[in-house]
Every structure is written in C-alpha cells, then in structure tokens.
C-alpha positions as a Markdown table, in Angstrom:
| # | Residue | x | y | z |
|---|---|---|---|---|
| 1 | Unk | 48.9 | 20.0 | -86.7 |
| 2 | Unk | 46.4 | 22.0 | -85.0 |
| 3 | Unk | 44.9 | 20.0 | -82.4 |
| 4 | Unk | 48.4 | 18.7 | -81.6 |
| 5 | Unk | 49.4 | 22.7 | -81.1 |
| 6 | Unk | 46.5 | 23.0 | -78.7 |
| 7 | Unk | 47.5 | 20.2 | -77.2 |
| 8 | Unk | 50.6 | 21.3 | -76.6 |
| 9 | Unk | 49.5 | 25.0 | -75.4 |
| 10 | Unk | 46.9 | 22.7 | -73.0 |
| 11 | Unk | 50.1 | 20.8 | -71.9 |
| 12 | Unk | 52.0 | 23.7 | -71.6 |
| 13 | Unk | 49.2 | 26.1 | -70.0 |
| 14 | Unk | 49.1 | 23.0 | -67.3 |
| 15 | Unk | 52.9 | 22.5 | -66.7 |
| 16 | Unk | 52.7 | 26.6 | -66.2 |
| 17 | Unk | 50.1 | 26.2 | -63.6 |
| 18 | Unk | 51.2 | 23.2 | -61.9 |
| 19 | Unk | 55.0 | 24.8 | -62.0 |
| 20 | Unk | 53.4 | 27.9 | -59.9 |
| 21 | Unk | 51.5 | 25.7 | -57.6 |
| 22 | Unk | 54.8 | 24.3 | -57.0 |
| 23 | Unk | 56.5 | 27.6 | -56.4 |
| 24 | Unk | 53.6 | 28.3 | -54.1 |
| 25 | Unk | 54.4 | 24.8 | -52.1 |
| 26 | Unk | 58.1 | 25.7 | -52.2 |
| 27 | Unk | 57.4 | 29.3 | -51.0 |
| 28 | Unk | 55.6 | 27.9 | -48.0 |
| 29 | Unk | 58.1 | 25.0 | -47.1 |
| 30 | Unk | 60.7 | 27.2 | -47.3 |
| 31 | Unk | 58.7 | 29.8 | -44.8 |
| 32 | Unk | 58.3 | 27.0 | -42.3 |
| 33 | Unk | 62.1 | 26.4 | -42.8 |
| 34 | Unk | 62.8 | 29.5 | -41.5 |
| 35 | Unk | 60.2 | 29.4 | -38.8 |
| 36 | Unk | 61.8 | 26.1 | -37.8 |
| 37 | Unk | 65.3 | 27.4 | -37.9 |
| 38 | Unk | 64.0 | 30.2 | -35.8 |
| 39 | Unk | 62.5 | 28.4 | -33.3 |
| 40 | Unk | 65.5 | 25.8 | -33.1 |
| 41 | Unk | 67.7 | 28.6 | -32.2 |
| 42 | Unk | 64.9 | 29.9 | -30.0 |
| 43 | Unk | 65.1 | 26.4 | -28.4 |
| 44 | Unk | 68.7 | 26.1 | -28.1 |
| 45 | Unk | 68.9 | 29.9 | -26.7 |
| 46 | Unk | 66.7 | 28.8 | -23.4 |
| 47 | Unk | 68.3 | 25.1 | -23.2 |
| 48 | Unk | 71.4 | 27.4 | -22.8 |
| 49 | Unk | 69.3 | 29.9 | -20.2 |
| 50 | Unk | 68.5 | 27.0 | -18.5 |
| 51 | Unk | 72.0 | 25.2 | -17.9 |
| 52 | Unk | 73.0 | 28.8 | -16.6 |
| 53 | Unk | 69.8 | 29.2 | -14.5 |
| 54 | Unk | 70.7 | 25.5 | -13.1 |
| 55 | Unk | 74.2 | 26.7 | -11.8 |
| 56 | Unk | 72.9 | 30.1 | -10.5 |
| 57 | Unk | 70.3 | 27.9 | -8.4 |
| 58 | Unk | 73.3 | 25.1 | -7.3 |
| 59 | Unk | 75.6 | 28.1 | -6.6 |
| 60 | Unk | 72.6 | 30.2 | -4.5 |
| 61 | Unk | 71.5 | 26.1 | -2.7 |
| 62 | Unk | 75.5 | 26.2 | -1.8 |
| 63 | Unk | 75.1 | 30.5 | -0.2 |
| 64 | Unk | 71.8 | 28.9 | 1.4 |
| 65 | Unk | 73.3 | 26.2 | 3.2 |
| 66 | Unk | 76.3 | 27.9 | 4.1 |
| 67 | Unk | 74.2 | 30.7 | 5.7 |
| 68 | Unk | 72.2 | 27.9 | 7.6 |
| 69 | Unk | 75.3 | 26.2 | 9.2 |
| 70 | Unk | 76.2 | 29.9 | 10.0 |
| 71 | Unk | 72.8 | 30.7 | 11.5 |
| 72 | Unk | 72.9 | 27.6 | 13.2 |
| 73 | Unk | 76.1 | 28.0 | 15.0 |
| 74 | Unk | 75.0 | 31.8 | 16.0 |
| 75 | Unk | 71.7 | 30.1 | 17.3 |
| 76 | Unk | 74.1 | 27.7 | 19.7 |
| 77 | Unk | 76.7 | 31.0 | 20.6 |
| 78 | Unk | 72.9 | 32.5 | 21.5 |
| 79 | Unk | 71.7 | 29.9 | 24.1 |
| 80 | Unk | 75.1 | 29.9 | 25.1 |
| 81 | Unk | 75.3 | 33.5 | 25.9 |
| 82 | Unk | 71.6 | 33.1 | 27.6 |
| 83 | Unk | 73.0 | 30.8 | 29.9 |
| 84 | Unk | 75.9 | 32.9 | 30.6 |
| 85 | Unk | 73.5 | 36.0 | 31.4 |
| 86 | Unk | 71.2 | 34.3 | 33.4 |
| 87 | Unk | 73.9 | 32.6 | 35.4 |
| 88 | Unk | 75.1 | 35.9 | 36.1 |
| 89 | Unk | 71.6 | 37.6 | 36.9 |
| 90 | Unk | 71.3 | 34.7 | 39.8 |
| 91 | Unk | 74.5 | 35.6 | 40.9 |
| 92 | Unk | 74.0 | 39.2 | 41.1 |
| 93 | Unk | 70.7 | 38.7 | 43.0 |
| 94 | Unk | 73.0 | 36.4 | 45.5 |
| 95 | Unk | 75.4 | 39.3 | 45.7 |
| 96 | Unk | 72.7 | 41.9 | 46.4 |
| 97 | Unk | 70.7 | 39.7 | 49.3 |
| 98 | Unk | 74.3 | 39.3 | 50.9 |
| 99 | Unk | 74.7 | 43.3 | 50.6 |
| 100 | Unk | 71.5 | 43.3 | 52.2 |
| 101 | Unk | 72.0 | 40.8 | 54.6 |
| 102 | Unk | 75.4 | 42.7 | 55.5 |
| 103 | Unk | 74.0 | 46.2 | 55.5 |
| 104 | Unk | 71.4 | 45.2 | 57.6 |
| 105 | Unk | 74.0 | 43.7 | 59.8 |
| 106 | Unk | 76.3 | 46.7 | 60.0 |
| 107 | Unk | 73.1 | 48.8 | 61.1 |
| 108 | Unk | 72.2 | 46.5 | 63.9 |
| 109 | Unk | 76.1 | 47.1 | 64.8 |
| 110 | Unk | 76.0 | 50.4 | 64.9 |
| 111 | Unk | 73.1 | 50.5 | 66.8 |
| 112 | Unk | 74.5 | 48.4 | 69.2 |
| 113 | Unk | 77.5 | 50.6 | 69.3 |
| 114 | Unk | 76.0 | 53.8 | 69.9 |
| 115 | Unk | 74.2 | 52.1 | 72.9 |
| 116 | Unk | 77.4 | 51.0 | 74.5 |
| 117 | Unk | 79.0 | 52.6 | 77.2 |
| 118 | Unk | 81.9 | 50.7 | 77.7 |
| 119 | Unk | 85.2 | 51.4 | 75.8 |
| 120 | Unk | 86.2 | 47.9 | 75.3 |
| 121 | Unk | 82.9 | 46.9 | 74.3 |
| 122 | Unk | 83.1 | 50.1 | 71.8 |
| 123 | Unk | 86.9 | 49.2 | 70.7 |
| 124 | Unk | 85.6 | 45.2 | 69.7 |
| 125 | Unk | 82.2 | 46.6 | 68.3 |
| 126 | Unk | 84.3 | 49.0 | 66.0 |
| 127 | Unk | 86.3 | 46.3 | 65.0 |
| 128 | Unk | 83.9 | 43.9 | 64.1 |
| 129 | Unk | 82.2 | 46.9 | 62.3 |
| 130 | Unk | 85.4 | 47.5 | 60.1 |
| 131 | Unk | 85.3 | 43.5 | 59.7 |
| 132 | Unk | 81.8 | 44.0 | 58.5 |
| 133 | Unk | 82.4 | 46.9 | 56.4 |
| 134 | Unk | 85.3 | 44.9 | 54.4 |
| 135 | Unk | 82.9 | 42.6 | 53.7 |
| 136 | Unk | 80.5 | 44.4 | 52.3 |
| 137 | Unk | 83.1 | 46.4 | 50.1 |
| 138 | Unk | 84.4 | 42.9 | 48.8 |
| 139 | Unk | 81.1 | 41.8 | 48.3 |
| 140 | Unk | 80.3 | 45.0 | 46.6 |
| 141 | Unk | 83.6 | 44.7 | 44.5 |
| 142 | Unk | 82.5 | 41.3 | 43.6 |
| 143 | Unk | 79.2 | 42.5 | 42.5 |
| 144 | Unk | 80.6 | 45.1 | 40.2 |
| 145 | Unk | 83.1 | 42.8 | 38.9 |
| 146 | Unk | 80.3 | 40.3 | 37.8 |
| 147 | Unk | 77.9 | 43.0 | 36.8 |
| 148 | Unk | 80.8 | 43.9 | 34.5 |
C-alpha cells in the first residue's frame, strides 16, 4: 500500500507539473493569439489606409491632368497672343517710318513754301500741305488705334 501511495503522489506530483507546463504553453499561445489578433487588425487598418490612399492618388492623377489640359491650352492662348503682339510691333514700326517719311515730307513743303513767292504757287503748296497734314493725322490716328 505504500509504494502504490508513492506511486501515486509520483503520478500525481508529475500530472501537477506537466499540468503547469501546460498552463505555461497555454499562457504563451494565447499571448501570440492576441499578438496575432493585433496585428490582423493592424493589417486590415492599412489595407483600408491604402484603398483610401489609392483614391486620393486617382482623384489628385484626375486634378493633375486636368491642370495639364488647362496649362496646355493657356500655353496655345500664349503663342497666340505673341503672335498678335508682334504683329502689331511690325505694324507700329510701319506706322512710325510712314510718320517719318510724312513729317519729313511736310518739312520739305514748308520749306519749299516759305521760298515761294508766288501766290498761286503758295495757294497749291498750302494745299498739298493740308493734304499732307491729313495724312499724317490719319496715320497718326491709325497708330494710336493699333498701339491701343
């Protein structure tokens, strides 16, 4: 009876210790569980992060290629305009050799008219001098108006 009693305290003694080895085990399978759990949720947090970061990028690729269609059709209205000034500079420095070319004229007139004597000769010079000057105020007029 007494070796079967220490047998049984043996037994016992060993079911004790392999039951807290298994409470050990248990303890650490149920602290991975929860890690995992954790991290599962961590994971399914940025797999939901990254289907919102996805649209934000589509939506900001959409704002992008808007603005480059924009940009691009401002970049056309801009060579446009360029062309537009520059065919108006060319005109302007017609304008102002024909002013020239005019004033230069009306001086020679004048000239011509203070050195003649005769009256007729003065009457046509004068009028060709009026002619001259209504030239150069349209051509002035039209110079405005383009500078303009």
């Amino acid at each position: 009876f007494y070796n079967q009693s220490l047998t049984q305290k043996t037994l016992i003694a060993g079911n004790e210790s392999e039951m807290e080895n298994l409470r050990a085990q248990l303890d650490d399978v149920m602290g991975i569980n929860t890690e995992l759990s954790t991290r599962q949720a961590s994971f399914e947090t940025l797999i939901e992060k990254e289907g919102a970061l996805r649209n934000e990028v589509g939506r900001l690729q959409s704002a992008l290629d808007q603005v480059t269609k924009e940009n691009e059709a401002l970049s056309s209205e801009s060579v446009s305009f360029k062309d537009a000034i520059e065919k108006n500079h060319r005109e302007k420095e017609d304008l102002d050799a024909k002013v020239k070319m005019l004033s230069e004229e009306k001086s020679t007139l004048l000239k011509s008219l203070e050195a003649s004597s005769v009256r007729n000769s003065d009457d046509k010079l004068r009028d060709e001098l009026e002619h001259l000057q209504s030239s150069l105020h349209d051509a002035i007029k039209e110079q405005e108006a383009n500078a303009a």
